[in-house]
C-alpha positions as CSV (number, residue, x, y, z in Angstrom):
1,X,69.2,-89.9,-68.8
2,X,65.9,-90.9,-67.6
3,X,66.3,-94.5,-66.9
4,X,66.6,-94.8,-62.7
5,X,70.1,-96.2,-63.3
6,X,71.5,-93.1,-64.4
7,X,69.7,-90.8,-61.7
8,X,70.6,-89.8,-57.9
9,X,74.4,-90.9,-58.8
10,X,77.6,-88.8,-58.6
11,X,78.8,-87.9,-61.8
12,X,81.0,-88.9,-63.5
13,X,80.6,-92.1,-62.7
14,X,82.7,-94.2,-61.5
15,X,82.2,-98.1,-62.3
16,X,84.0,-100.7,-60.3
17,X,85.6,-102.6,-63.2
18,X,85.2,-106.9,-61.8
19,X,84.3,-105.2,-58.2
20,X,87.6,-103.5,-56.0
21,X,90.8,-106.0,-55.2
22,X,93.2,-103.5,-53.0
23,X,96.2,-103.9,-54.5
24,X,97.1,-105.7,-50.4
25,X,94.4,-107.8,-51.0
26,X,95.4,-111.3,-49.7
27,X,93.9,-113.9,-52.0
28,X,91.5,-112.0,-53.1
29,X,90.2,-112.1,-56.6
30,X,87.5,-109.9,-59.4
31,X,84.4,-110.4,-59.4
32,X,83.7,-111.9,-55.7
33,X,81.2,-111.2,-53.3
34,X,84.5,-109.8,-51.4
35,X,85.5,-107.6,-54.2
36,X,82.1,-106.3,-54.4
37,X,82.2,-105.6,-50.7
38,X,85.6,-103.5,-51.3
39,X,84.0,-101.3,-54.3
40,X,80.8,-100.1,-52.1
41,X,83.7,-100.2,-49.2
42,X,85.0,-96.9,-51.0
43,X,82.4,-95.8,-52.1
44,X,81.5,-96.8,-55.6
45,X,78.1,-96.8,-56.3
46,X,78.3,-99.1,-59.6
47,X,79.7,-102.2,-60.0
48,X,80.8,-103.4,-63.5
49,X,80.5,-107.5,-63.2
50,X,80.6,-110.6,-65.7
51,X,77.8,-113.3,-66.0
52,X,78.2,-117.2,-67.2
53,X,75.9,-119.9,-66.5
54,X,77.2,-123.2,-64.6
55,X,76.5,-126.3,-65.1
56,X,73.2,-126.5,-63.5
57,X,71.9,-123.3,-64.6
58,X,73.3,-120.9,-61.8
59,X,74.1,-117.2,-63.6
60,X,77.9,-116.4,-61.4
61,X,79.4,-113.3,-61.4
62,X,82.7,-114.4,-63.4
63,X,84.6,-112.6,-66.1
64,X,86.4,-115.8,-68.2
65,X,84.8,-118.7,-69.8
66,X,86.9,-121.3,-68.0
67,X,88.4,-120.7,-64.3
68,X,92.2,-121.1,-65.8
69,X,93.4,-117.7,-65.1
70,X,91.9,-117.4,-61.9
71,X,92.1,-120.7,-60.1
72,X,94.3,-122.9,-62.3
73,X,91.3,-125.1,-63.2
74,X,90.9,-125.6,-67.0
75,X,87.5,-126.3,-67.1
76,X,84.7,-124.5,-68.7
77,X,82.4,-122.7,-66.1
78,X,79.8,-123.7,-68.0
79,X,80.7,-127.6,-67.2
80,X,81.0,-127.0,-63.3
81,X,78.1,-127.0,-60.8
82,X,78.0,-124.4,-58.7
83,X,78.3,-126.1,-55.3
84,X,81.8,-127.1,-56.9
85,X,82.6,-124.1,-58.2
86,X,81.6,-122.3,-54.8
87,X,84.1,-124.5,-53.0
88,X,86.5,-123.6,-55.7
89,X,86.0,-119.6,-55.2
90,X,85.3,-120.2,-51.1
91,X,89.1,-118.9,-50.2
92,X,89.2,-116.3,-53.2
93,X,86.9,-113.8,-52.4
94,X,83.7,-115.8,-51.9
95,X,81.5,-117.3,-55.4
96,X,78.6,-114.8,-56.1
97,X,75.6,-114.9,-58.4
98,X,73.4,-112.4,-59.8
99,X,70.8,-112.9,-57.9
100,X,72.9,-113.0,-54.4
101,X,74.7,-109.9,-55.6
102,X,71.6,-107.5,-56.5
103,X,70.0,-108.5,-53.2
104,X,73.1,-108.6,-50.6
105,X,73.9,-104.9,-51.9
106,X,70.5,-102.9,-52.1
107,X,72.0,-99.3,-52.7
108,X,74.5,-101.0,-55.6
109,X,74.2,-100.3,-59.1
110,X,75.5,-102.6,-61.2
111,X,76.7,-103.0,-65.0
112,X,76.1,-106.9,-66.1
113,X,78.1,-107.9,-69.0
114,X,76.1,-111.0,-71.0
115,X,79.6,-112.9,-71.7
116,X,77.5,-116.6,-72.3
117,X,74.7,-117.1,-74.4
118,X,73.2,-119.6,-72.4
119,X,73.1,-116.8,-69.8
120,X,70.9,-114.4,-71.6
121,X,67.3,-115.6,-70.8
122,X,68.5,-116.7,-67.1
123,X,70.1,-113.9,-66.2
124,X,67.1,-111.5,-67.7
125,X,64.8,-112.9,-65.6
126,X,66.9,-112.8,-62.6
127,X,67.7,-108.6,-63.2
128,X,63.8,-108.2,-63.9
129,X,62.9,-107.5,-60.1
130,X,65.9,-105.0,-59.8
131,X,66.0,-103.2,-63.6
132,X,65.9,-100.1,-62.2
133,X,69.7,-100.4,-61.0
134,X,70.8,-103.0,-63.8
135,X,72.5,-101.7,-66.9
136,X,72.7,-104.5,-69.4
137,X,75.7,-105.2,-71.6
138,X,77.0,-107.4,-74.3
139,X,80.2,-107.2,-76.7
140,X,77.1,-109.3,-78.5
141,X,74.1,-107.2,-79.5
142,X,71.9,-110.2,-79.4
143,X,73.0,-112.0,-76.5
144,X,72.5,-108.1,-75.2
145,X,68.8,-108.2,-76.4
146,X,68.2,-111.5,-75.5
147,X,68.9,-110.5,-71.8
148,X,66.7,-107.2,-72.4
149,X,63.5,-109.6,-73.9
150,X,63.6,-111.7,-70.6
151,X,63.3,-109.2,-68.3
152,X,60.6,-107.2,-70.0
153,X,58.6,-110.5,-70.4
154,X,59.1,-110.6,-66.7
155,X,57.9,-107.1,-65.6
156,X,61.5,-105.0,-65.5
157,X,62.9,-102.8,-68.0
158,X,67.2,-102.6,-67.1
159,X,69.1,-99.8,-69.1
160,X,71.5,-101.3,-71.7
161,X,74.4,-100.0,-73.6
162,X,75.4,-100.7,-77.5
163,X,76.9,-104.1,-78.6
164,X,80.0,-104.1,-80.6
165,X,78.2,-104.3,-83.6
166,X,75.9,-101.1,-82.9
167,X,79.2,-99.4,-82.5
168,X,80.8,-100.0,-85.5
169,X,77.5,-98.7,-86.5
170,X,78.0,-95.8,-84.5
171,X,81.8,-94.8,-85.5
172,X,80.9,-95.1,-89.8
173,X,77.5,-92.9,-88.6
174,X,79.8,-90.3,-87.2
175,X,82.4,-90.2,-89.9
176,X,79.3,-89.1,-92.3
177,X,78.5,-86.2,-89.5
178,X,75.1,-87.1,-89.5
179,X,73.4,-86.1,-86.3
180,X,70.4,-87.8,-87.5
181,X,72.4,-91.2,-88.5
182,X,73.8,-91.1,-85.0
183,X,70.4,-90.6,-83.2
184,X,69.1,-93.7,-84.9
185,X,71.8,-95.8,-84.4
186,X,71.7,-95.1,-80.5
187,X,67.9,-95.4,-80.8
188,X,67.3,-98.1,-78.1
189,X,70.6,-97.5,-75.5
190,X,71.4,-95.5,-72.9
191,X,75.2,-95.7,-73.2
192,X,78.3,-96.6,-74.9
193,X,81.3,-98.1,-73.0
194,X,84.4,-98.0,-75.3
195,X,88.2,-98.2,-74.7
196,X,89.4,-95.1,-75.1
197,X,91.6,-96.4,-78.3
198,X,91.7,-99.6,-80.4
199,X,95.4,-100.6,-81.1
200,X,96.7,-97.2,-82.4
201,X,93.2,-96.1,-83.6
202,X,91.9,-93.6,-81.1
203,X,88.0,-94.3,-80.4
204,X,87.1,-91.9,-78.0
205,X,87.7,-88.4,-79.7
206,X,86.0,-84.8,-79.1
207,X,83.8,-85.4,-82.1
208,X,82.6,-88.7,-80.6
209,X,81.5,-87.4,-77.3
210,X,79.5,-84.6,-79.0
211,X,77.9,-86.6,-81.3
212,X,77.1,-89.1,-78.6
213,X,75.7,-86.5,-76.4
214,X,73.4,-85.2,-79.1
215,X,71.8,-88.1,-79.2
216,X,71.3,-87.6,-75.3
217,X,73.4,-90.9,-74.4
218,X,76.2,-91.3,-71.9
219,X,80.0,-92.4,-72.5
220,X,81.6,-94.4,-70.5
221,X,85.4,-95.3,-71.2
222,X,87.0,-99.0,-70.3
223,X,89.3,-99.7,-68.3
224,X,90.7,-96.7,-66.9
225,X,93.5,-96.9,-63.9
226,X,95.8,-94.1,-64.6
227,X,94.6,-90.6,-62.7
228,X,96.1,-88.7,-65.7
229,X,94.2,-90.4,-68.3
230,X,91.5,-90.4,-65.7
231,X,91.2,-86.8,-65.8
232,X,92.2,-86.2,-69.5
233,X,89.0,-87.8,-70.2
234,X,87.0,-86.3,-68.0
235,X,88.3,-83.0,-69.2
236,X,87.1,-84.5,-72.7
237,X,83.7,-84.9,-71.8
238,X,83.1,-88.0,-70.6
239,X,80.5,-89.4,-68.3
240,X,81.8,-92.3,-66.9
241,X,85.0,-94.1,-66.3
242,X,85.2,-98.1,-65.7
243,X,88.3,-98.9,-63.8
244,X,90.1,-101.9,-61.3
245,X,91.0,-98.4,-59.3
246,X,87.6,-97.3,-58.1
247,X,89.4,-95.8,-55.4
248,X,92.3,-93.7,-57.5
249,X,89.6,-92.3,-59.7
250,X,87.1,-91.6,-56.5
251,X,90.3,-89.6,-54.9
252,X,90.8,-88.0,-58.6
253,X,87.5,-86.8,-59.2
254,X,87.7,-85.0,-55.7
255,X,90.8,-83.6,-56.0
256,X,89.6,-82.2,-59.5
257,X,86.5,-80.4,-57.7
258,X,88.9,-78.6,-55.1
Protein backbone atom coordinates (compact mmCIF):
# COMPACT_ATOMS: atom_id res chain seq x y z
CA UNK A 1 0.00 0.00 0.00
CA UNK A 2 1.33 3.27 -0.92
CA UNK A 3 -1.33 5.59 0.36
CA UNK A 4 0.36 7.24 3.85
CA UNK A 5 -2.60 5.70 5.68
CA UNK A 6 -1.30 2.38 5.31
CA UNK A 7 2.45 3.15 6.05
CA UNK A 8 4.67 3.46 9.40
CA UNK A 9 1.71 1.28 11.11
CA UNK A 10 1.93 -2.05 12.99
CA UNK A 11 0.48 -4.72 11.14
CA UNK A 12 -2.03 -6.21 11.25
CA UNK A 13 -3.87 -3.52 12.02
CA UNK A 14 -5.82 -3.07 14.55
CA UNK A 15 -8.88 -0.60 14.11
CA UNK A 16 -10.72 0.73 17.16
CA UNK A 17 -14.24 -0.30 16.09
CA UNK A 18 -16.64 3.29 17.47
CA UNK A 19 -13.30 4.23 19.55
CA UNK A 20 -12.48 1.89 23.05
CA UNK A 21 -15.35 1.75 25.99
CA UNK A 22 -13.45 -0.55 28.83
CA UNK A 23 -15.81 -2.86 29.59
CA UNK A 24 -15.70 -0.63 33.53
CA UNK A 25 -16.35 2.29 31.69
CA UNK A 26 -18.79 4.30 33.78
CA UNK A 27 -21.22 6.06 31.41
CA UNK A 28 -19.16 5.97 28.80
CA UNK A 29 -20.33 5.47 25.32
CA UNK A 30 -18.89 4.69 21.18
CA UNK A 31 -17.86 7.01 19.36
CA UNK A 32 -16.87 9.94 21.98
CA UNK A 33 -14.04 12.10 22.30
CA UNK A 34 -13.52 9.84 25.57
CA UNK A 35 -13.68 6.64 23.72
CA UNK A 36 -11.27 7.92 21.25
CA UNK A 37 -9.03 8.89 24.21
CA UNK A 38 -9.26 5.11 25.51
CA UNK A 39 -8.34 3.51 21.91
CA UNK A 40 -4.99 5.74 21.51
CA UNK A 41 -4.86 5.08 25.56
CA UNK A 42 -3.93 1.36 24.53
CA UNK A 43 -2.43 1.94 21.94
CA UNK A 44 -4.40 1.72 18.72
CA UNK A 45 -3.29 3.66 16.17
CA UNK A 46 -6.65 3.65 13.97
CA UNK A 47 -9.79 4.64 14.97
CA UNK A 48 -12.83 3.25 13.04
CA UNK A 49 -15.70 6.15 13.60
CA UNK A 50 -19.33 7.13 12.10
CA UNK A 51 -20.25 10.50 10.55
CA UNK A 52 -23.94 12.30 10.40
CA UNK A 53 -24.62 15.84 9.80
CA UNK A 54 -26.75 17.86 12.56
CA UNK A 55 -29.02 20.11 12.11
CA UNK A 56 -26.89 23.03 11.39
CA UNK A 57 -24.49 21.38 9.30
CA UNK A 58 -21.89 20.05 12.04
CA UNK A 59 -20.34 16.38 10.69
CA UNK A 60 -20.40 14.28 14.60
CA UNK A 61 -18.75 11.32 15.12
CA UNK A 62 -22.00 9.12 15.72
CA UNK A 63 -22.76 5.63 14.52
CA UNK A 64 -27.01 5.61 14.41
CA UNK A 65 -29.24 7.94 12.54
CA UNK A 66 -31.27 8.89 15.63
CA UNK A 67 -29.78 9.07 19.30
CA UNK A 68 -32.45 6.18 20.55
CA UNK A 69 -30.15 3.54 21.36
CA UNK A 70 -27.66 5.68 22.93
CA UNK A 71 -29.42 8.36 24.82
CA UNK A 72 -33.08 7.39 24.75
CA UNK A 73 -33.83 10.41 22.58
CA UNK A 74 -35.83 9.46 19.36
CA UNK A 75 -34.87 12.12 17.36
CA UNK A 76 -33.03 12.15 14.10
CA UNK A 77 -29.39 13.53 14.50
CA UNK A 78 -29.95 15.09 11.55
CA UNK A 79 -32.94 17.33 13.25
CA UNK A 80 -30.71 18.33 16.46
CA UNK A 81 -28.21 21.24 16.61
CA UNK A 82 -25.17 20.52 17.83
CA UNK A 83 -24.98 22.70 20.85
CA UNK A 84 -28.12 20.43 21.91
CA UNK A 85 -26.80 17.50 21.01
CA UNK A 86 -23.39 18.41 22.74
CA UNK A 87 -25.26 18.88 25.96
CA UNK A 88 -27.01 15.63 25.24
CA UNK A 89 -23.49 13.60 24.82
CA UNK A 90 -21.71 16.08 27.68
CA UNK A 91 -21.92 13.12 30.50
CA UNK A 92 -21.47 10.21 27.93
CA UNK A 93 -18.16 10.42 26.84
CA UNK A 94 -17.99 14.00 25.52
CA UNK A 95 -19.79 14.93 21.65
CA UNK A 96 -16.97 14.91 18.96
CA UNK A 97 -16.78 16.06 15.39
CA UNK A 98 -14.61 15.37 12.61
CA UNK A 99 -12.92 18.16 12.54
CA UNK A 100 -12.29 18.21 16.55
CA UNK A 101 -11.26 14.60 16.30
CA UNK A 102 -8.56 14.68 13.39
CA UNK A 103 -7.00 17.76 15.16
CA UNK A 104 -7.23 16.82 19.06
CA UNK A 105 -5.35 13.38 18.04
CA UNK A 106 -2.44 14.22 15.56
CA UNK A 107 -0.66 10.67 15.56
CA UNK A 108 -4.51 9.04 15.00
CA UNK A 109 -5.49 7.38 12.06
CA UNK A 110 -8.80 7.15 11.51
CA UNK A 111 -11.45 5.07 9.30
CA UNK A 112 -14.63 7.45 8.60
CA UNK A 113 -17.68 5.66 7.67
CA UNK A 114 -20.10 8.13 5.29
CA UNK A 115 -23.44 6.80 7.21
CA UNK A 116 -25.58 10.29 5.86
CA UNK A 117 -25.69 11.62 2.56
CA UNK A 118 -25.94 15.00 3.57
CA UNK A 119 -22.56 14.32 5.19
CA UNK A 120 -20.61 13.50 2.06
CA UNK A 121 -19.55 16.88 0.69
CA UNK A 122 -19.18 18.35 4.47
CA UNK A 123 -17.32 15.84 5.73
CA UNK A 124 -14.84 15.63 2.46
CA UNK A 125 -13.92 18.91 2.88
CA UNK A 126 -13.33 18.71 6.52
CA UNK A 127 -10.76 15.24 5.90
CA UNK A 128 -9.05 17.20 3.00
CA UNK A 129 -6.33 18.89 5.33
CA UNK A 130 -5.66 15.47 7.00
CA UNK A 131 -6.11 12.70 3.93
CA UNK A 132 -3.08 11.33 4.48
CA UNK A 133 -4.43 9.57 7.76
CA UNK A 134 -8.28 9.41 6.66
CA UNK A 135 -9.50 6.16 5.12
CA UNK A 136 -12.94 6.85 3.67
CA UNK A 137 -15.80 4.41 3.86
CA UNK A 138 -19.37 3.95 2.81
CA UNK A 139 -21.78 0.73 2.84
CA UNK A 140 -22.80 3.40 -0.17
CA UNK A 141 -20.38 3.60 -3.09
CA UNK A 142 -21.62 7.01 -3.93
CA UNK A 143 -22.13 8.59 -0.71
CA UNK A 144 -18.29 6.96 -0.51
CA UNK A 145 -17.29 8.99 -3.75
CA UNK A 146 -19.10 11.80 -3.01
CA UNK A 147 -16.91 12.23 0.16
CA UNK A 148 -13.70 11.28 -2.08
CA UNK A 149 -14.73 14.30 -4.84
CA UNK A 150 -14.87 16.91 -1.98
CA UNK A 151 -11.72 16.47 -0.69
CA UNK A 152 -9.79 16.25 -3.91
CA UNK A 153 -11.60 19.45 -5.04
CA UNK A 154 -10.13 20.70 -1.76
CA UNK A 155 -6.41 19.67 -2.10
CA UNK A 156 -6.42 16.02 -0.10
CA UNK A 157 -6.56 12.73 -1.51
CA UNK A 158 -7.88 10.13 1.84
CA UNK A 159 -7.57 6.34 1.06
CA UNK A 160 -11.09 4.64 0.69
CA UNK A 161 -12.25 1.14 0.75
CA UNK A 162 -15.16 -0.65 -1.52
CA UNK A 163 -18.87 0.13 -1.00
CA UNK A 164 -21.24 -2.71 -0.65
CA UNK A 165 -22.00 -2.58 -4.16
CA UNK A 166 -18.22 -2.86 -5.41
CA UNK A 167 -18.13 -5.95 -3.27
CA UNK A 168 -20.79 -7.85 -4.56
CA UNK A 169 -18.87 -6.97 -7.54
CA UNK A 170 -15.93 -8.33 -6.02
CA UNK A 171 -17.31 -11.85 -4.64
CA UNK A 172 -19.20 -12.76 -8.49
CA UNK A 173 -15.47 -11.51 -9.91
CA UNK A 174 -13.84 -14.10 -7.74
CA UNK A 175 -16.23 -16.90 -8.27
CA UNK A 176 -15.17 -16.55 -12.20
CA UNK A 177 -11.28 -16.82 -10.93
CA UNK A 178 -10.41 -14.04 -12.88
CA UNK A 179 -7.41 -12.23 -11.52
CA UNK A 180 -7.93 -9.68 -14.08
CA UNK A 181 -11.78 -9.19 -13.18
CA UNK A 182 -10.75 -8.78 -9.63
CA UNK A 183 -7.97 -6.20 -10.36
CA UNK A 184 -10.54 -4.04 -12.06
CA UNK A 185 -13.08 -4.27 -9.77
CA UNK A 186 -10.64 -2.97 -6.86
CA UNK A 187 -9.30 -0.45 -9.42
CA UNK A 188 -9.78 2.73 -7.26
CA UNK A 189 -9.59 1.26 -3.32
CA UNK A 190 -7.13 0.52 -1.07
CA UNK A 191 -9.18 -1.95 1.05
CA UNK A 192 -12.07 -4.08 1.77
CA UNK A 193 -13.62 -4.33 5.22
CA UNK A 194 -16.00 -7.34 5.33
CA UNK A 195 -17.66 -9.44 8.19
CA UNK A 196 -16.03 -12.41 8.19
CA UNK A 197 -19.48 -14.28 7.24
CA UNK A 198 -22.94 -13.15 6.04
CA UNK A 199 -25.66 -15.17 7.89
CA UNK A 200 -24.37 -18.71 7.22
CA UNK A 201 -22.52 -17.65 3.95
CA UNK A 202 -18.80 -17.37 4.82
CA UNK A 203 -17.31 -14.15 3.08
CA UNK A 204 -13.91 -14.14 4.11
CA UNK A 205 -12.35 -17.41 2.67
CA UNK A 206 -8.58 -18.37 1.60
CA UNK A 207 -9.52 -17.76 -2.01
CA UNK A 208 -10.71 -14.32 -1.13
CA UNK A 209 -7.71 -13.02 0.64
CA UNK A 210 -5.47 -14.26 -2.35
CA UNK A 211 -7.37 -12.82 -4.85
CA UNK A 212 -7.66 -9.65 -2.89
CA UNK A 213 -4.00 -9.48 -2.30
CA UNK A 214 -3.26 -9.91 -6.05
CA UNK A 215 -4.78 -7.03 -6.71
CA UNK A 216 -2.35 -5.44 -4.04
CA UNK A 217 -5.37 -4.37 -1.60
CA UNK A 218 -5.70 -4.89 2.10
CA UNK A 219 -8.50 -6.87 4.08
CA UNK A 220 -9.75 -5.87 6.91
CA UNK A 221 -12.49 -8.00 8.82
CA UNK A 222 -15.57 -6.36 11.01
CA UNK A 223 -16.16 -6.60 13.98
CA UNK A 224 -13.80 -8.89 15.59
CA UNK A 225 -13.86 -9.41 19.63
CA UNK A 226 -13.08 -12.98 20.20
CA UNK A 227 -9.00 -13.63 20.42
CA UNK A 228 -9.66 -17.01 18.74
CA UNK A 229 -11.34 -15.71 15.82
CA UNK A 230 -8.85 -12.93 16.16
CA UNK A 231 -6.09 -15.07 15.46
CA UNK A 232 -7.84 -17.67 13.09
CA UNK A 233 -7.98 -14.85 10.79
CA UNK A 234 -4.89 -13.60 11.15
CA UNK A 235 -3.50 -17.07 10.54
CA UNK A 236 -5.82 -16.70 7.26
CA UNK A 237 -4.14 -13.91 5.94
CA UNK A 238 -5.63 -11.03 6.89
CA UNK A 239 -4.48 -7.46 7.27
CA UNK A 240 -6.55 -5.91 9.60
CA UNK A 241 -9.06 -6.56 12.25
CA UNK A 242 -11.92 -3.88 13.31
CA UNK A 243 -12.98 -4.64 16.78
CA UNK A 244 -14.86 -2.88 20.20
CA UNK A 245 -11.67 -4.95 21.90
CA UNK A 246 -8.70 -2.92 20.65
CA UNK A 247 -7.06 -3.98 23.67
CA UNK A 248 -7.79 -8.08 23.50
CA UNK A 249 -6.62 -8.02 19.95
CA UNK A 250 -3.45 -5.58 20.80
CA UNK A 251 -2.59 -8.36 23.75
CA UNK A 252 -3.35 -11.20 21.02
CA UNK A 253 -1.30 -10.04 18.34
CA UNK A 254 1.64 -9.87 20.94
CA UNK A 255 1.17 -12.93 22.46
CA UNK A 256 1.19 -14.45 18.78
CA UNK A 257 4.72 -12.85 18.07
CA UNK A 258 6.19 -14.57 21.32
Amino acid sequence: MTHPWFLGARTPRVLAHRGFVPPDADGMVENTLAAIAAAHAVGAEYVESDCHLTRDGAVVLFHDADLTRVTGDPRAVADVRYAELAAIMADRGGLVTAAEALEAFPTLRFNLDVKAEDAALPLGRVIAAHADRVLVTSFSDRRRRRALEAARAAGGDPATSAGQATIARLLAAVATGSRGLVRRTLANVQAIQVPERAGAVRIVTPRLVRAVHAADVEIHVWTVNDSELMIALLNAGVDGLVTDRADVALETIRQRRV
